[in-house]
Every structure is written in structure tokens, then in C-alpha cells.
Phi, psi and omega in degrees: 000318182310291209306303180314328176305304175262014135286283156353299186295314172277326153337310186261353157273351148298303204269005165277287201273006147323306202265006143295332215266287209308299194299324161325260166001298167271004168277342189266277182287015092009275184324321168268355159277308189303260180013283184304300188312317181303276175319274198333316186294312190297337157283336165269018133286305210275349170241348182260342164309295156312299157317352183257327180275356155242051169219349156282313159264035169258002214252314241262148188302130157301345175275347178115314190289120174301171181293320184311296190269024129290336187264293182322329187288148203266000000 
């Protein structure tokens, strides 16, 4: 009887801590949506940045000479 007993007994701290596991588990996966979720935004800042900074330097003269030291050149 004893033995059934401390079966019983291991039995139901398995399903405690299954059922620990498990609420673990979905917190963890929350998290890694909210992350992942994160990620995606700071990568589409990070293309629209670039894309605002090569459309900036396409603006800037190729030879290098500012509009000032053109008007200055004799």
C-alpha cells in the first residue's frame, strides 16, 4: 500500500510540475512573440533610415564641391 501511495504522490508532483512547465512555456512564448514582434519594427526603421540616408546622399554633388565654393570660384 505504501508503494501505491508514493506513486500516487509522484504522480501528482508530475502534473504540478507539467502544469508549470506548460504556464512557463506560454510565457516564454508571449515573449518571443512580443520580441520577434520588436525585431520586425526596428528592422523596417532601420530600412526606412537608410532609405532616407541614400536618398540624401544622392542629393550631395559628385565632385565633392559645395554650392558655396562654386559661387566663390572665380
Amino acid at each position: 500500500m505504501a508503494k501505491l501511495e508514493d506513486l500516487a504522490e509522484r504522480v501528482d508532483r508530475l502534473v504540478l510540475r507539467h502544469q508549470e512547465l506548460k504556464r512557463s512555456s506560454a510565457l516564454i512564448e508571449q515573449q518571443l512573440t512580443a520580441v520577434s514582434a520588436e525585431r520586425d519594427s526596428l528592422r523596417s526603421r532601420l530600412a526606412a533610415a537608410r532609405s532616407r540616408i541614400d536618398a540624401l546622399l544622392e542629393r550631395i554633388p559628385a565632385d565633392g564641391a559645395s554650392d558655396a565654393e562654386r559661387r566663390s570660384a572665380p
